[in-house]
C-alpha positions as CSV (number, residue, x, y, z in Angstrom):
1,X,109.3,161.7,98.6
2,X,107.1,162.5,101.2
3,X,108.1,160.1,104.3
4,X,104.9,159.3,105.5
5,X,103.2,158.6,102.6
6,X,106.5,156.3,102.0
7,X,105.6,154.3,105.6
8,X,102.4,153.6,104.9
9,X,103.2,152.1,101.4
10,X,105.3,150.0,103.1
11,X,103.0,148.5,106.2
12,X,100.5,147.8,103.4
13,X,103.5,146.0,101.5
14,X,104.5,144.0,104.8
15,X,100.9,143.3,105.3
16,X,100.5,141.9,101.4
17,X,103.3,139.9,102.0
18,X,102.5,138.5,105.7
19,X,101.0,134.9,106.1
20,X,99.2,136.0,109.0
21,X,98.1,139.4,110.9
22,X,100.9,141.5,111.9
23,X,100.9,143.9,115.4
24,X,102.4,147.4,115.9
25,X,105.3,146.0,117.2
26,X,106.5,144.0,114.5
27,X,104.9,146.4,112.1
28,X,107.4,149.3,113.5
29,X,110.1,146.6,113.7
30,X,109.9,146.7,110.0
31,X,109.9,149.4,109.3
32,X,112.2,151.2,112.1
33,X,109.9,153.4,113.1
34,X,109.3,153.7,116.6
35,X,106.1,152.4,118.1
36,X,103.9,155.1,118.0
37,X,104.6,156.5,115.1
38,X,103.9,152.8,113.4
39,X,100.6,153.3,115.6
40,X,99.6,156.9,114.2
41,X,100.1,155.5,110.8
42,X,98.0,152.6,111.2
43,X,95.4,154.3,113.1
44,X,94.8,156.8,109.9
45,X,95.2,153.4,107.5
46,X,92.7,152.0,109.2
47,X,90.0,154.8,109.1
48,X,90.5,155.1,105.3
49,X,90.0,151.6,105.2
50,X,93.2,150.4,104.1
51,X,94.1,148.5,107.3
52,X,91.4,146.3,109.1
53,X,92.2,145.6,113.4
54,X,91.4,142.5,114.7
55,X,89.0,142.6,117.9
56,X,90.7,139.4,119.2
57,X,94.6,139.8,118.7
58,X,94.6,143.5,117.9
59,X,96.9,142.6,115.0
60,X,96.6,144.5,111.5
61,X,95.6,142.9,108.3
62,X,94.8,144.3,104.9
63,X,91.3,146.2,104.4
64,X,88.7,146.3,102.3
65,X,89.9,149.3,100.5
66,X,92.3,147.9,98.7
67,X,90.0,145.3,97.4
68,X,87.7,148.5,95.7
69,X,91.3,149.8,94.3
70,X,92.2,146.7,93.0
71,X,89.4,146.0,91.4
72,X,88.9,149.6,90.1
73,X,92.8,149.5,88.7
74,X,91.5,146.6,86.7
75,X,88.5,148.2,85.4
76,X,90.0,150.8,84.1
77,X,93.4,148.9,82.6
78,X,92.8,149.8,78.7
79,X,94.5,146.0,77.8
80,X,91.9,144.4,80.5
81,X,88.9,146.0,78.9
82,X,89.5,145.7,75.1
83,X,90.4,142.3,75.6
84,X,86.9,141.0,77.0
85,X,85.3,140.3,73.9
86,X,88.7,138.6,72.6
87,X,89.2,136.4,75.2
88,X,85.5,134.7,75.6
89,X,86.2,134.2,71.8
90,X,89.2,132.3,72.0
91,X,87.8,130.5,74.8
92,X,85.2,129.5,73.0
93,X,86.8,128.9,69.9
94,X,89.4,126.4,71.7
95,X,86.9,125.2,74.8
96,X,89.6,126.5,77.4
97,X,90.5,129.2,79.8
98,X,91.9,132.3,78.6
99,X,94.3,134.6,80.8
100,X,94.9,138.2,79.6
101,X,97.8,139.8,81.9
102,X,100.3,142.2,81.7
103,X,104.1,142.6,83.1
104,X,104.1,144.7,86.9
105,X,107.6,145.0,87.9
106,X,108.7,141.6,87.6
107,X,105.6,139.4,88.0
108,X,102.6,139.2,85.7
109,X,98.9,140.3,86.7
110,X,96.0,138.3,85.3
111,X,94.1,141.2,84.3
112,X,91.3,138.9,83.0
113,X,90.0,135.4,83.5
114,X,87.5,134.0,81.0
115,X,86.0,130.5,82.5
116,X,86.3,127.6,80.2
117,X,83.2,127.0,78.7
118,X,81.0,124.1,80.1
119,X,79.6,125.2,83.3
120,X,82.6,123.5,85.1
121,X,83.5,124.9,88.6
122,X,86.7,127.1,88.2
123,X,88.5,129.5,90.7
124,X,88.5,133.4,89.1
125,X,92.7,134.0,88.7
126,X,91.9,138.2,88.0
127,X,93.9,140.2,89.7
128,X,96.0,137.2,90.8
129,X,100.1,138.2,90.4
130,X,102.2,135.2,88.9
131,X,105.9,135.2,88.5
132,X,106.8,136.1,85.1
133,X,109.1,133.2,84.3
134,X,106.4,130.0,85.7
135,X,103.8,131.8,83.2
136,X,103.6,131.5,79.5
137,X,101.7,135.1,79.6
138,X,105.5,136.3,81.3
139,X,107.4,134.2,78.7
140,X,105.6,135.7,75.9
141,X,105.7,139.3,77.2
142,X,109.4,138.9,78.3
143,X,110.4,137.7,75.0
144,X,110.0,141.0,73.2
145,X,111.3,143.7,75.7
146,X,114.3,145.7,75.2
147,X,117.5,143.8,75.7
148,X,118.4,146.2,78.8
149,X,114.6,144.9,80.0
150,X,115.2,141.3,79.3
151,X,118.3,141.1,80.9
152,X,117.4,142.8,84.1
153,X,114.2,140.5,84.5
154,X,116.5,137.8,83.7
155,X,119.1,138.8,86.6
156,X,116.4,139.8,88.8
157,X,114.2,137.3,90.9
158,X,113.1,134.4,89.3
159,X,110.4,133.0,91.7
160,X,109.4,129.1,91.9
161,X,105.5,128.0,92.3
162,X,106.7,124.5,91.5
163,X,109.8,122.1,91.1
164,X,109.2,122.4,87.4
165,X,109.6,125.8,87.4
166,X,112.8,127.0,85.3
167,X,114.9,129.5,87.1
168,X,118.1,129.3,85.5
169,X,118.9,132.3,83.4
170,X,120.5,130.7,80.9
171,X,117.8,128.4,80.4
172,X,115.0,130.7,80.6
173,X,117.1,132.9,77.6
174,X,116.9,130.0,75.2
175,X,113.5,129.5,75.9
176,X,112.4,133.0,75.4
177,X,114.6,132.7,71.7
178,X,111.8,130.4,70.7
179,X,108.7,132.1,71.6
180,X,110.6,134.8,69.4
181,X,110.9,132.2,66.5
182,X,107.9,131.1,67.1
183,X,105.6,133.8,68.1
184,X,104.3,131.4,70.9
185,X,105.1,130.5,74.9
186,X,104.5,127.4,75.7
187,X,104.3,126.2,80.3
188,X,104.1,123.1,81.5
189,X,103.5,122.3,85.1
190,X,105.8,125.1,85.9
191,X,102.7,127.2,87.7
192,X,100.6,124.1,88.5
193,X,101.3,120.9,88.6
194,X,99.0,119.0,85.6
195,X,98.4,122.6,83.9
196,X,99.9,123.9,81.2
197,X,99.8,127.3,79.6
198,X,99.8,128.2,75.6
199,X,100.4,132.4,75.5
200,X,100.9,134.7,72.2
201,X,102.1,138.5,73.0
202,X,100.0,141.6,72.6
203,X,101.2,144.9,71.2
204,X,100.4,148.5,71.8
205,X,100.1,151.3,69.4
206,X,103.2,151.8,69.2
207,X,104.3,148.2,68.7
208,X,105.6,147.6,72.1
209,X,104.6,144.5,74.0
210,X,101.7,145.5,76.1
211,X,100.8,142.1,78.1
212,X,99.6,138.9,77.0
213,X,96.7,136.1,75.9
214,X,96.9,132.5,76.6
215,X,95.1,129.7,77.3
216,X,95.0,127.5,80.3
217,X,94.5,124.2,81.0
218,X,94.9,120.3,81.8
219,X,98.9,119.3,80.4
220,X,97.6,116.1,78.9
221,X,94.7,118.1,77.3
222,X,96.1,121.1,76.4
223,X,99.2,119.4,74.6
224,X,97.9,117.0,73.2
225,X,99.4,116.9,69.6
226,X,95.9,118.0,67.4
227,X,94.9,120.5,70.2
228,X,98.4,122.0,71.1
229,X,98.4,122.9,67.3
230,X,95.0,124.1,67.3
231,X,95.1,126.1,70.2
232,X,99.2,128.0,69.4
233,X,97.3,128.8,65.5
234,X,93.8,130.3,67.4
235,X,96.2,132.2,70.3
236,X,98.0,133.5,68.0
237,X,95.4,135.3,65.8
238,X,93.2,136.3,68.7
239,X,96.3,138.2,70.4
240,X,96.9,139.8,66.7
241,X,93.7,140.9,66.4
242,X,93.7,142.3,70.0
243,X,96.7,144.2,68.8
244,X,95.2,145.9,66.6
245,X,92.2,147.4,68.6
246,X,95.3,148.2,71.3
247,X,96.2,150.6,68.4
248,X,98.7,148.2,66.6
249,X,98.1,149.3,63.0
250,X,100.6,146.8,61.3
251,X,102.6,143.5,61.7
252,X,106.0,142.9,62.8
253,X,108.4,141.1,60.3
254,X,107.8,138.5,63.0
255,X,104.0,138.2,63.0
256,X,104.1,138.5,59.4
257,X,106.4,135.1,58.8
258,X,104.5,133.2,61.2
259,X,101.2,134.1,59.7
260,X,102.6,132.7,56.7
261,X,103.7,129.4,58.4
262,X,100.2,128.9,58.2
């Protein structure tokens, strides 16, 4: 690997995962570097565009570069684009949010946010990064990865956005069973408190697990008996159908049983 390309990856990685502007100092702390070679390498960040310098403190945040890369990643992310049409379908067809993402390492990326319909104020989640076990989108993807896959996400880090959050191994493997019984992952409070999360999987063409669809919304809404059913039967055939245009030409035993379910 080249080294320095190595050193900037990782100030931009200690800047992502400050909660406030770092200096050279601590930047080359870090990284144990020595000062001015931290300095050199945020000097040329900074002219690309990548690092910003504040005039006050003189400390280093992240720049505007890496909103244009973000945003371009998504753009061209062929599970983000061909689900577009999907996902304001199956919000409209349930009158929720809809979340496509995809499994990065061991978080999930909202790759696409459509609004719940109504005109009501919401916050745009794309591009947002989740961790995989607080998210049915994670729960659903997780499910059907290779046991060698499932077991290191399972022994990796299993982050907490809320007390209800499940972290235990051991009950995060039975839970992932049934989505596999049930071709559904179902989150409660465990991202948000008083949201809850209802997320089918989305295969490739080769039948892997790809990412993703769910809706979002209020617990008490969301779960409510006639609406929880309504919502696990449309999420399901909007991510099969998504499948399909990903290049999935035929069902799983799996997705064939619970079709008949219904």
């Amino acid at each position: 690997m080249v080294q320095s390309v190595q050193r900037a990856m990782r100030i931009l990685q200690e800047l992502m995962a400050a909660t406030s502007s770092l200096g050279v100092t601590e930047l080359a702390d870090r990284l144990g570097v020595a000062k001015p070679t931290a300095h050199a390498l945020l000097r040329t960040l900074e002219a690309e565009g990548a690092v910003a310098q504040d005039a006050d403190s003189g400390k280093y945040r992240l720049g505007p570069l890496l909103v244009a890369l973000g945003h371009a990643y998504l753009d061209a992310h062929a599970l983000r684009n061909r689900s577009v049409t999907w996902a304001d379908l199956l919000a409209s067809r349930v009158g929720e949010a809809v979340w496509v993402g995809t499994l990065t390492g061991d978080e999930v990326l909202v790759l696409h946010h459509a609004f719940r319909p109504g005109g009501v104020a919401q916050l745009l989640e794309s591009g947002a990064t989740l961790p995989w076990n607080a998210t049915a989108l994670g729960k659903a993807a997780v499910a059907f990865a290779s046991p060698e896959r499932l077991q290191a996400l399972l022994g990796g880090k299993l982050g907490a956005s809320t007390g209800s959050s499940v972290t235990d191994p051991v009950e995060l493997e039975g839970q992932l069973a049934r989505v596999r019984q049930k071709g559904y992952a179902v989150e409660a409070n465990e991202l948000t408190l008083g949201d809850a999360e209802v997320a089918a999987p989305v295969r490739g063409r080769s039948g892997e697990v790809v990412g993703a669809i769910g809706v979002v919304g209020p617990v008490e809404r969301l779960l409510a008996d006639a609406h929880h059913q309504e919502c696990a039967i449309a999420v399901r055939e909007v991510a099969r159908g998504l499948s399909r245009e990903m290049g999935a030409t035929r069902a799983s035993g799996l997705e064939r049983r619970i079709s008949e379910e219904f």
